[in-house]
C-alpha positions in Angstrom: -30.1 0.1 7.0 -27.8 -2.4 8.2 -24.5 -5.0 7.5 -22.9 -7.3 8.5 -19.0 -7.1 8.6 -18.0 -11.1 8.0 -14.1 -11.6 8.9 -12.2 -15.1 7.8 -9.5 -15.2 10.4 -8.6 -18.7 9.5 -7.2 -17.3 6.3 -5.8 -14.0 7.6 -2.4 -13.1 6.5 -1.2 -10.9 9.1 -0.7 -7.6 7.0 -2.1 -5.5 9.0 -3.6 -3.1 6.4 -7.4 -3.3 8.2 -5.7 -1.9 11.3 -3.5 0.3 9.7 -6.1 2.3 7.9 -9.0 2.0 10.9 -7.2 0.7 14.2 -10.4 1.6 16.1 -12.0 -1.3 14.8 -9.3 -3.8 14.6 -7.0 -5.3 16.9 -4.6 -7.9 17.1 -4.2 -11.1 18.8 -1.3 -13.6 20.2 -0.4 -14.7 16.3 -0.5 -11.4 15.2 -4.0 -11.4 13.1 -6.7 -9.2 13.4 -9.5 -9.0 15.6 -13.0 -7.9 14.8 -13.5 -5.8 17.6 -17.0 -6.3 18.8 -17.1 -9.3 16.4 -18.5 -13.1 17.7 -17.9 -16.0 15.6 -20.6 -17.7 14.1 -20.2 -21.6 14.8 -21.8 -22.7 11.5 -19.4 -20.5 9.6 -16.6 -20.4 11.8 -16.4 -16.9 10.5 -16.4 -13.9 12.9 -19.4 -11.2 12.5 -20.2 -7.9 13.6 -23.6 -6.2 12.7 -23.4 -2.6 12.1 -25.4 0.4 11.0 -24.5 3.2 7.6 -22.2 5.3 10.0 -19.9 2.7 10.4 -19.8 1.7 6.6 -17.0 3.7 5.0 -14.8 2.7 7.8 -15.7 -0.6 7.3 -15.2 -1.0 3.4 -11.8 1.1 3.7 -10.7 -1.9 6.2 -12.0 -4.2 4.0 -10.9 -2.7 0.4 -7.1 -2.7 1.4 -7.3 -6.5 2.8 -4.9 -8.2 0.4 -6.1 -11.8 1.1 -9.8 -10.4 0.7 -11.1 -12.1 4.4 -13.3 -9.0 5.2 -16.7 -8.5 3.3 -19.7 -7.0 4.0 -23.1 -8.1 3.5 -26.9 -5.9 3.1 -28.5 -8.0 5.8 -31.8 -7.1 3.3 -30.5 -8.5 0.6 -27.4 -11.0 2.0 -25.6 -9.5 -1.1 -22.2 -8.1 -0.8 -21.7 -4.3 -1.2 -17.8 -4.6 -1.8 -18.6 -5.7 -5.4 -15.4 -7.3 -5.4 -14.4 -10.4 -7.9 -10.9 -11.4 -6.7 -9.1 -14.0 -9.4 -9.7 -17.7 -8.7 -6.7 -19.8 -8.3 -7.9 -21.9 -11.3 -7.8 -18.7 -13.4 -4.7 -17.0 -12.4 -3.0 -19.6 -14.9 -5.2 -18.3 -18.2 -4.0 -14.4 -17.1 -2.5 -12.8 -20.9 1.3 -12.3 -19.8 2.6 -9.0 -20.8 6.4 -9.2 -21.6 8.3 -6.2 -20.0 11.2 -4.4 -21.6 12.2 -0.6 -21.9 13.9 1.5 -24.7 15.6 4.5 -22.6 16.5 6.2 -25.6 12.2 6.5 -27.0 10.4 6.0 -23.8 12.3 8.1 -21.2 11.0 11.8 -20.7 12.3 14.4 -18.1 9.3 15.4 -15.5 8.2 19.0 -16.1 7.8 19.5 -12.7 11.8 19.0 -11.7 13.5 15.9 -10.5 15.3 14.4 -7.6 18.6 13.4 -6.1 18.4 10.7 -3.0 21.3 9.4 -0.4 20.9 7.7 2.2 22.7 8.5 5.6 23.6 5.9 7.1 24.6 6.3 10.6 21.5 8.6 11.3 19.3 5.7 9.5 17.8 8.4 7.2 17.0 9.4 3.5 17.4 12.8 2.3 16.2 13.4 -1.1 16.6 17.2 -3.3 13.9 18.3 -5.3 14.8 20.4 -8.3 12.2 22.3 -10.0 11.9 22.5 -14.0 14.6 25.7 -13.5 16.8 23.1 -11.8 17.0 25.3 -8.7 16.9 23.7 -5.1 13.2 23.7 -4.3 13.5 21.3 -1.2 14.9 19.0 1.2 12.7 15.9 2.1 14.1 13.8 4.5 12.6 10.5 6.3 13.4 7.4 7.1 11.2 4.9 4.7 10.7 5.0 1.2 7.2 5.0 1.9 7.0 8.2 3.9 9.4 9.9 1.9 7.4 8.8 -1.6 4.0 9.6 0.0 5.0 13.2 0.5 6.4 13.8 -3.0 2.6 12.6 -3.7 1.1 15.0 -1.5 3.2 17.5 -2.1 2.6 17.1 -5.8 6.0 17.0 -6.8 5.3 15.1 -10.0 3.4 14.8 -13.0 3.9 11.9 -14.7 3.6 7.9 -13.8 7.1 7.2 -15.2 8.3 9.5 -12.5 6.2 8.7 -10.0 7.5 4.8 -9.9 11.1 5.6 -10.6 11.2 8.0 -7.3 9.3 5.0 -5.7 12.3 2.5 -6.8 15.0 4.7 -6.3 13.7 5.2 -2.4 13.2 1.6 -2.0 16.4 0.4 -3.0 18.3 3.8 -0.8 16.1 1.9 2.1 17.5 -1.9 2.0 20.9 0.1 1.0 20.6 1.8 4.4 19.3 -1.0 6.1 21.7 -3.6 4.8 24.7 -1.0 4.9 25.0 -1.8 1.2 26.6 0.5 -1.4 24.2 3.0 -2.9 24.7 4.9 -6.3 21.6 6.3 -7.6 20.4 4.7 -11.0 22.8 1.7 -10.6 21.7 -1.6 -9.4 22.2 -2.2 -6.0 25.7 -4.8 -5.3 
């Protein structure tokens, strides 16, 4: 069986998320987009394509399943049917979307992770984050240090250091902000809003 990878460059954003997750078969050029590697653009579409056999198809739809502006799909050449199964929001839609209003009640919705919790600072002259992890005794389990968010966050995840979703996003916003507090040499306090 085989497909055909179909890449939009016109309408690539530049996040680099296909090379990211498979830089084998992506490059970059001059305006920092991607490159089908092995890809030729079809003149009628003005689309770049690549034809490719079942080997290469879970490296393929991981490129193309973490494309934010959705430019990468893959076609059955059999059937010319997608196999992304994908239905991104129209434009025209987006506007008809139920809106959800936000809010939280600390004192009925907030609930202390089994699994321990953390304390984060950032160091500034050494550009890095050190975070503790306390375990549900509230002894010292670990030291986790990095300099992004998004490492440090990803190994709490892998390291299964907590249980819940609440958790999970507030060590996620905490890191974030100790990042740009680092980065902008801004005050940081943890659990107050950065100045």
């Amino acid at each position: 069986m085989t497909y055909t990878i179909i890449y939009d460059k016109d309408h690539c954003t530049a996040a680099h998320r296909c090379m990211g997750v498979q830089p084998k078969l992506w490059g970059v050029d001059g305006e920092k987009k991607a490159i089908l590697r092995g890809g030729q653009l079809n003149p009628r579409t003005g689309k770049y394509e690549r034809l490719i056999e079942e080997a290469e198809l879970a490296a393929f739809k991981e490129s193309a399943l973490i494309c934010p502006a959705y430019v990468i799909d893959i076609v059955d050449t059999d059937t010319g049917k997608s196999v992304l199964n994908l239905k991104p929001t129209k434009k025209e839609e987006k506007e008809s979307v139920p809106v959800i209003k936000a809010h939280y009640d600390s004192r009925k919705e907030w609930a202390m992770d089994p699994k321990g919790f953390f304390t984060i600072k950032p160091f500034y002259e050494e550009q890095l984050i050190r975070m503790r992890y306390y375990g549900e005794d509230h002894a010292l389990k670990f030291l986790i240090e990095g300099k992004s968010a998004e490492e440090i966050y990803n190994t709490v995840v892998r390291e299964n250091l907590v249980s819940t979703f609440q958790h999970a996003a507030y060590v996620g916003c905490e890191l974030m902000k100790a990042e740009i507090a680092m980065k902008k040499n801004l005050p940081y306090v943890q659990d107050d809003p950065l100045p």
